[in-house]
C-alpha positions in Angstrom: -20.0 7.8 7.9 -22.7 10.1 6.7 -23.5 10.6 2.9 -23.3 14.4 2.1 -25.2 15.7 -0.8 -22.8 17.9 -1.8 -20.7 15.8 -3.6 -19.3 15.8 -7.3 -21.9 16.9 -9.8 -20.8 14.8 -12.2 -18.7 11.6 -12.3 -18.2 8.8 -15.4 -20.9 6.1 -14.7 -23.5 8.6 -14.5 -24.2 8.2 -10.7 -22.8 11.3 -9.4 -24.9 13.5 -6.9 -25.7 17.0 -7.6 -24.1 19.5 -5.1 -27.0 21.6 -3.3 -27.9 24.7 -5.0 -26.3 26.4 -1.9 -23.0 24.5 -2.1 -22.9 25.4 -5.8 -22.9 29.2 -5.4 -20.2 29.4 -2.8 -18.1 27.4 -5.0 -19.4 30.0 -8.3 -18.2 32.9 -5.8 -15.2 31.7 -4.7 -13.6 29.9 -7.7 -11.2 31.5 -9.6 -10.3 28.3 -11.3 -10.5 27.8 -15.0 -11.6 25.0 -17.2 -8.2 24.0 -18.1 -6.4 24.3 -14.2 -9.3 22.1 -13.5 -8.5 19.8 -15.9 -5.3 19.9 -14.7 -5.6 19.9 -11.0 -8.0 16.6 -11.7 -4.9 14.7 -13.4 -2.6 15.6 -11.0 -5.0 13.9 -8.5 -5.2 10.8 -10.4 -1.1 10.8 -11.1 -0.4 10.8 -7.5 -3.5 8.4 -6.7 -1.8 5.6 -9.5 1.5 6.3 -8.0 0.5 5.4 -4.3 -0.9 1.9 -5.8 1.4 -0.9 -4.9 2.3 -2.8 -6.6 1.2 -0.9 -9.4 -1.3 -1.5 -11.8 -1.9 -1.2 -15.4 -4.2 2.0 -16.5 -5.9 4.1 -19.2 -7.6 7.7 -19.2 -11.2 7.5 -18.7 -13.7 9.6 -20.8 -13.3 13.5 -19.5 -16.7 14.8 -18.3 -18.0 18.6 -18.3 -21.2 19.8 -17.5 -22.7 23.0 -17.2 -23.3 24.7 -13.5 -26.6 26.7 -13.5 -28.9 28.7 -11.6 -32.0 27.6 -9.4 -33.7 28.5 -12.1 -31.6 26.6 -15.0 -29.9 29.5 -16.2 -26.2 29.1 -17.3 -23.6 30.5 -15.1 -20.2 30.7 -17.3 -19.1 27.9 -15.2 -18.4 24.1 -15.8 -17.8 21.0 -13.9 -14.5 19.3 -14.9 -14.6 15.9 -14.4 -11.3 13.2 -15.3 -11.1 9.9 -14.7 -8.7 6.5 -15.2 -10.3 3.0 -15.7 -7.7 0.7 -14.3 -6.4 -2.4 -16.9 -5.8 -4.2 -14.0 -8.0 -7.5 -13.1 -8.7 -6.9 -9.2 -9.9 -9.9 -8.1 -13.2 -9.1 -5.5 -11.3 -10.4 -2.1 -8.7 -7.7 -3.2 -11.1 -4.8 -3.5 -11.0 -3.9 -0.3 -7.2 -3.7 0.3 -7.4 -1.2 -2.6 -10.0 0.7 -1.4 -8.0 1.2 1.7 -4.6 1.9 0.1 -6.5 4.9 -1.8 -8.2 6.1 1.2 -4.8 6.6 3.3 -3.3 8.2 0.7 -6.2 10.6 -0.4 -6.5 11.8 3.5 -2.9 12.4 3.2 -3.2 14.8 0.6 -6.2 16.8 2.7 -9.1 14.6 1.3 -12.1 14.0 4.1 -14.1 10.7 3.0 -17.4 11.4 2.7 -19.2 8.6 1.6 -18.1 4.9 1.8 -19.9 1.7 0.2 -19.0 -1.2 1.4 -21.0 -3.7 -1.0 -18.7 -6.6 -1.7 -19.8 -7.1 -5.2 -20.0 -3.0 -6.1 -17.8 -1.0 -3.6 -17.3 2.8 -3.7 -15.3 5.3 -1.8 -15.9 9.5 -1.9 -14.0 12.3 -0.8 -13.8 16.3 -1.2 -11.2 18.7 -0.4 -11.3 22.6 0.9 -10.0 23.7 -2.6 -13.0 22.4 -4.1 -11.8 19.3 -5.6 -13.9 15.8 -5.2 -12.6 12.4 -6.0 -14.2 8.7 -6.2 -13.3 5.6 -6.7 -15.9 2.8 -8.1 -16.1 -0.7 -8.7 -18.4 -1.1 -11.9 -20.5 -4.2 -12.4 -18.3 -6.1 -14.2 -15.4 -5.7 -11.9 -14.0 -3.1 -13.7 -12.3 -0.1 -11.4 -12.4 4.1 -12.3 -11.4 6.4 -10.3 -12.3 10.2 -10.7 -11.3 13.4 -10.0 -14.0 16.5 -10.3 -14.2 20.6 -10.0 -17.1 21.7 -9.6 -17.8 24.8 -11.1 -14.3 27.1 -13.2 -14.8 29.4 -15.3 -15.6 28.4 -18.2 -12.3 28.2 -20.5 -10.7 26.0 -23.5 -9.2 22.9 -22.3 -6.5 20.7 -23.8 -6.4 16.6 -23.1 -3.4 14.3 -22.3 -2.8 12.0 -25.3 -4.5 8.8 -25.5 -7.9 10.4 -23.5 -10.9 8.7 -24.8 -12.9 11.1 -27.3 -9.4 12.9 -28.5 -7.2 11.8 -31.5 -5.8 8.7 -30.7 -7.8 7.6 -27.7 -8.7 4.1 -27.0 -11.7 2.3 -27.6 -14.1 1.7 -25.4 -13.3 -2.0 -25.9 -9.7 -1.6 -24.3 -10.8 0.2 -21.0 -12.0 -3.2 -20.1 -9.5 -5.1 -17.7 -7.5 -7.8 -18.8 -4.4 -7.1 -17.5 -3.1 -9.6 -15.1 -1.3 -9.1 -11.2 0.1 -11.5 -9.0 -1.1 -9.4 -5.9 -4.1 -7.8 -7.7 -5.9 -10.7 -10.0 -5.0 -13.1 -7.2 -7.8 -15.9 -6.5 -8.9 -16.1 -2.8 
């Protein structure tokens, strides 16, 4: 599979890639998407993501991401990138990783995603897909084993945006410290 640059602008670990300058002004033209039905599009993404997991594991919210869409010249636009994420509680154990990588790949192409990127490192794997509606969505194994997965707009109208309860950075969020996984699966945290 090929790597298209034109991927999420802006994902949780920071290793997102920018979507050509091109790619961002169709998506300024034809979004008529606000801050907040971003917000909420990206969530709903995640729900049904979670729900296809089975057996289901244990999750948080992620830190919500935004960042600014601007011109070729770095001029502001009125338009954001939404970005929301989940860090799974659950331990998956490395031989499992790729069984979960799978199960979230089905399901996303089900739901009109197109994989656009695939990493199949054993230690750090990653999968990417984008939609026609302008939605993008990963899923990341971090160095420590820990999982996130992450759903993006890329460019709404800028708008306030409300938060479920218990998102990072909002009253009553978690710690970082409890994103970490230490919840344990029979299927998931299995040894090899």
């Amino acid at each position: 599979m090929t790597v298209l640059a034109a991927l999420t602008a802006c994902e949780p670990d920071g290793a997102g890639q920018a979507k050509s300058d091109q790619s961002v002004r169709q998506t300024q033209k034809a979004s008529t998407m606000d801050m907040q039905q971003a917000g909420e599009g990206s969530e709903k993404i995640l729900d049904d993501t979670l729900a296809a997991i089975r057996p289901p594991v244990k999750w948080a919210y992620g830190a919500p991401m935004r960042e600014a869409c601007s011109t070729d010249l770095n001029e502001p636009t009125g338009r954001t990138t939404v970005t929301r994420s989940r860090n799974l509680l659950t331990v998956v154990a490395p031989h499992r990783r790729g069984n979960l990588l799978g199960v979230v790949q089905r399901h996303w192409e089900q739901q009109g995603f197109k994989v656009t990127s695939v990493r199949n490192d054993e230690s750090m794997p990653w999968l990417r897909a984008t939609r026609p509606d302008g939605f993008s969505v990963s899923l990341q194994v971090g160095s420590v084993g820990n999982v996130f997965i992450s759903a993006s707009f890329a460019c709404a109208e800028d708008s306030e945006m409300t938060y479920p309860a218990g998102t990072p950075g909002q009253p009553g969020g978690p710690r970082s410290e409890e994103l970490r996984p230490t919840e344990r699966s029979e299927f998931w945290s299995a040894e090899g």
